[in-house]
C-alpha positions as a Markdown table, in Angstrom:
| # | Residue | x | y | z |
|---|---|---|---|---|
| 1 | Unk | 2.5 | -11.9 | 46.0 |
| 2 | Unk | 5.8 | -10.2 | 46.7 |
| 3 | Unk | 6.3 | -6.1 | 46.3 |
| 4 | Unk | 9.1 | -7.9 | 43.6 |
| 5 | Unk | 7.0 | -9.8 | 41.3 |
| 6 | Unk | 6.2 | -7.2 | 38.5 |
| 7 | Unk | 2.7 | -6.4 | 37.8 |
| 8 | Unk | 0.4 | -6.6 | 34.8 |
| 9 | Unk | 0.2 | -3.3 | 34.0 |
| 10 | Unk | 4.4 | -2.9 | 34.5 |
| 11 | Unk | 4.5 | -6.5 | 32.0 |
| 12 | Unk | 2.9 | -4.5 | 28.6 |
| 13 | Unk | 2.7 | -0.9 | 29.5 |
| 14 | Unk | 4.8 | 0.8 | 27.7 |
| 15 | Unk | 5.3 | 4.1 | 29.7 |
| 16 | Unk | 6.8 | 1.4 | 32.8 |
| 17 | Unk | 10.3 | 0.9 | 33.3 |
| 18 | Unk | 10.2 | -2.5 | 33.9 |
| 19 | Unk | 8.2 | -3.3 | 30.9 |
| 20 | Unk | 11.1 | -1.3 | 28.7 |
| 21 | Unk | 14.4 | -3.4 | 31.0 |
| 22 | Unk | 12.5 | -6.2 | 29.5 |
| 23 | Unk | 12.7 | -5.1 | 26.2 |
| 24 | Unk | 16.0 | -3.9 | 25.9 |
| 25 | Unk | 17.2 | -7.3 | 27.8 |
| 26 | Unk | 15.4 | -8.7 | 24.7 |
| 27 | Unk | 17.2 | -6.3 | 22.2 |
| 28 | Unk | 14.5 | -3.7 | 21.3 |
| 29 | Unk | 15.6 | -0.1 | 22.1 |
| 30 | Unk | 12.9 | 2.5 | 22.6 |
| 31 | Unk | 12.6 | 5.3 | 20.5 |
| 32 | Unk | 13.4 | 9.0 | 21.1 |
| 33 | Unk | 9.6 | 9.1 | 21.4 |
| 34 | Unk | 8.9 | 6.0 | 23.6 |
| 35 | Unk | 11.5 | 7.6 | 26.0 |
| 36 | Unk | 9.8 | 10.9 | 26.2 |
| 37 | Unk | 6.8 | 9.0 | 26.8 |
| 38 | Unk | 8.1 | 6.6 | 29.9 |
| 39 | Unk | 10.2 | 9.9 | 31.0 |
| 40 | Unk | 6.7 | 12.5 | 31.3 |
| 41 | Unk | 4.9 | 9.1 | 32.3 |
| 42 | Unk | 7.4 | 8.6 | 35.4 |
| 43 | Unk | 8.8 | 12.2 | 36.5 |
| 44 | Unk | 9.1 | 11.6 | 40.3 |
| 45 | Unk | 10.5 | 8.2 | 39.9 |
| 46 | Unk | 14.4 | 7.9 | 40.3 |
| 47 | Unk | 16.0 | 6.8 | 36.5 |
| 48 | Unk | 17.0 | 3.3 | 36.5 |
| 49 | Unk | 20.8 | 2.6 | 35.8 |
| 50 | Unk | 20.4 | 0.7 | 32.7 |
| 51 | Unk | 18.6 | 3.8 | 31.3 |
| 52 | Unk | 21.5 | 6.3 | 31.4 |
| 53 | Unk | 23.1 | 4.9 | 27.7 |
| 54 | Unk | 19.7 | 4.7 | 26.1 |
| 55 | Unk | 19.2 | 8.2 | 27.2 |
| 56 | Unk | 22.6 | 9.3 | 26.0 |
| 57 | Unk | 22.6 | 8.1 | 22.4 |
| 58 | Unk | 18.8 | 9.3 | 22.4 |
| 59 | Unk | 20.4 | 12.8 | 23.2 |
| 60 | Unk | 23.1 | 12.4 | 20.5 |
| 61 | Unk | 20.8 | 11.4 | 17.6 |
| 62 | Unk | 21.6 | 7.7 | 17.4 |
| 63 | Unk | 18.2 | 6.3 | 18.4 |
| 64 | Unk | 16.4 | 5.8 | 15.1 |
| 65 | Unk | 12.9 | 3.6 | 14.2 |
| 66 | Unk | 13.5 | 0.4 | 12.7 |
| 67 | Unk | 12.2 | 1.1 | 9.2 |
| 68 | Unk | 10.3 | -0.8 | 6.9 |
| 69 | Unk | 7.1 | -3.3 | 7.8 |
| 70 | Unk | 8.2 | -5.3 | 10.9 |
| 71 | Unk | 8.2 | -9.3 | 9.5 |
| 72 | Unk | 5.7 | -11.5 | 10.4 |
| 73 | Unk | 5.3 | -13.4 | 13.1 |
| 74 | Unk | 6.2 | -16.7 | 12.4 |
| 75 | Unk | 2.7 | -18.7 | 13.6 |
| 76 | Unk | 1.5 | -16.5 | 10.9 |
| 77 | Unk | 4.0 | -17.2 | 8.0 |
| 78 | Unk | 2.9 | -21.2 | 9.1 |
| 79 | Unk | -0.8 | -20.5 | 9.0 |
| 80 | Unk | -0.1 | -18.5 | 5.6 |
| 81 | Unk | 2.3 | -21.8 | 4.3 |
| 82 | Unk | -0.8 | -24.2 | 5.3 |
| 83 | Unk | -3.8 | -22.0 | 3.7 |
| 84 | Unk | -1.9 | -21.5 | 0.9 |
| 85 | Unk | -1.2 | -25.4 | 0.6 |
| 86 | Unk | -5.6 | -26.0 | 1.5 |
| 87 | Unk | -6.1 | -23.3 | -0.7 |
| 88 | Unk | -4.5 | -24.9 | -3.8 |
| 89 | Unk | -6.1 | -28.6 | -2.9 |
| 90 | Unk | -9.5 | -27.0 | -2.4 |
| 91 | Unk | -9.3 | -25.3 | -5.6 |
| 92 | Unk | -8.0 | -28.3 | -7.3 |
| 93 | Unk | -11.3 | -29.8 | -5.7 |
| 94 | Unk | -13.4 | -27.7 | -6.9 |
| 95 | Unk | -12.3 | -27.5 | -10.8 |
| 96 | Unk | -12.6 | -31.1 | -10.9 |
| 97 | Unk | -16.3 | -31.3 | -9.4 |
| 98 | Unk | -17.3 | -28.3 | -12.0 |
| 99 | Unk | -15.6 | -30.3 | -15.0 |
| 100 | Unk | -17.3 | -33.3 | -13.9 |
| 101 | Unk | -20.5 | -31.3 | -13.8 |
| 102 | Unk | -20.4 | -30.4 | -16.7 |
| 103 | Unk | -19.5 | -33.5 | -18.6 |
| 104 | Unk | -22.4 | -34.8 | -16.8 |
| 105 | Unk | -25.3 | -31.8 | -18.1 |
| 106 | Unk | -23.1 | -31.7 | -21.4 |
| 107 | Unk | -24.4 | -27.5 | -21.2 |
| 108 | Unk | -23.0 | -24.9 | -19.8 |
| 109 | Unk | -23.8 | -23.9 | -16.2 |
| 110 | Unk | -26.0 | -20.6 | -15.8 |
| 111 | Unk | -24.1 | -17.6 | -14.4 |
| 112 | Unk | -26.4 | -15.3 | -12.2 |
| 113 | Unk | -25.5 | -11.5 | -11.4 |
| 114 | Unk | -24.5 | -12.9 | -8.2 |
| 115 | Unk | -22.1 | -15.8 | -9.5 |
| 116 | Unk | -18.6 | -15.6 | -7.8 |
| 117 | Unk | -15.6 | -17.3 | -9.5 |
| 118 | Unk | -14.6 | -20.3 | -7.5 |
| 119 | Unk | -11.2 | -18.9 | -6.9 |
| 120 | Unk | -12.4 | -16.2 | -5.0 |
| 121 | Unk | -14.9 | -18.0 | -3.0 |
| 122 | Unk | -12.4 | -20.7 | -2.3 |
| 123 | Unk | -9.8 | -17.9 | -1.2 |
| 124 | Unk | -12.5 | -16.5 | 1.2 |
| 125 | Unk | -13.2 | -19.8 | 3.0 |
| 126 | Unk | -9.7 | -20.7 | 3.4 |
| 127 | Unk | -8.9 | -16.9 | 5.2 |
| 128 | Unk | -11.7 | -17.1 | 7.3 |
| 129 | Unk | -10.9 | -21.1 | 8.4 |
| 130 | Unk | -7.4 | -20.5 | 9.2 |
| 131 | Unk | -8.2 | -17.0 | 10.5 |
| 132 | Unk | -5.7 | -15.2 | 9.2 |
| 133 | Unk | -6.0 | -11.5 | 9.6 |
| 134 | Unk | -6.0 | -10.5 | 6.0 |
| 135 | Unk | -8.8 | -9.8 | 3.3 |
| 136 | Unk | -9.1 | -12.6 | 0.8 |
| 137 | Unk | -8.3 | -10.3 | -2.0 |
| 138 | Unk | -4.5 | -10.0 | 0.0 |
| 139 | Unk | -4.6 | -13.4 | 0.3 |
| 140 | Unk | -4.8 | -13.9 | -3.6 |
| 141 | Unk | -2.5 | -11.4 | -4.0 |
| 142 | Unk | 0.6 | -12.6 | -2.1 |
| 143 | Unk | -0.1 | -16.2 | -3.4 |
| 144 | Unk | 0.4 | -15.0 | -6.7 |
| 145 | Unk | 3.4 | -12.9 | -5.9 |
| 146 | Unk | 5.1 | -15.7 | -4.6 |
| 147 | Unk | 5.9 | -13.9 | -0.9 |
C-alpha cells in the first residue's frame, strides 16, 4: 500500500481532510462547526488549498445547515414502496381467511385481552421482514398519509 492511497480512518472520519475534499468534490460543504472541528482536530497540519473559500464564506456568515429532515435514501423509499405493496396483499390475505372463518363457525370469533387487530400485527411482520428501521405504528402512519 502506497503513503497515497487514503486510509480508513481518513475515508469516514470527519475531523480528516481528505475525508471533507471528498465531500465537497461530491457537493456537501461542511458546516461552521464541522470546520472548527477538522481545524482543532488538525492544528499542526498545513491547510489544504481547496479549504481557503470554505473557510472564507465560513468567516463571512454564508455557511448555513441544510434544514429540514435530510430525504431518504432511496434503497429505503424501495423497501418502503415494496412493504407497503406486501403489506396491502397480506392484509387482503388475512381478511379473506377471517371472513372465511367465520362463514365456516357461522359465530363470532372470541376476542382475548391479548387479541391484536390483524392490521397491526400484519404491519409488524411486514417491518420486521423488510427490515425497515421504523416502528410499525410509523409504518401505519405514513401508509395512511399517503408519503
Amino acid at each position: 500500500m502506497s503513503s497515497q492511497e487514503p486510509t480508513l480512518y481518513d475515508l469516514f472520519d470527519e475531523t480528516s481532510f481528505e475525508f471533507w475534499r471528498r465531500q465537497v468534490q461530491a457537493g456537501v460543504l461542511p458546516t461552521a462547526e464541522q470546520l472548527a472541528r477538522l481545524l482543532e482536530a488538525n492544528p499542526d497540519q498545513p491547510l489544504p488549498p481547496w479549504l481557503g473559500p470554505i473557510l472564507s464564506k465560513a468567516l463571512r456568515g454564508e455557511l448555513k445547515a441544510k434544514r429540514g429532515r435530510p430525504p431518504r435514501e432511496s434503497s429505503l423509499q424501495t423497501r418502503l414502496w415494496l412493504a407497503r405493496a406486501d403489506y396491502i396483499w397480506r392484509l387482503d390475505e388475512a381478511r379473506d381467511a377471517a371472513r372465511a372463518d367465520r362463514r365456516a363457525e357461522n359465530r363470532p370469533i372470541p376476542k382475548g385481552r391479548l387479541h391484536r387487530p390483524a392490521h397491526e400485527r400484519i404491519a409488524a411482520e411486514v417491518v420486521t421482514r423488510w427490515k425497515l428501521p421504523i416502528h410499525w405504528r410509523s409504518f401505519l402512519n405514513q401508509l395512511h398519509s399517503r408519503k
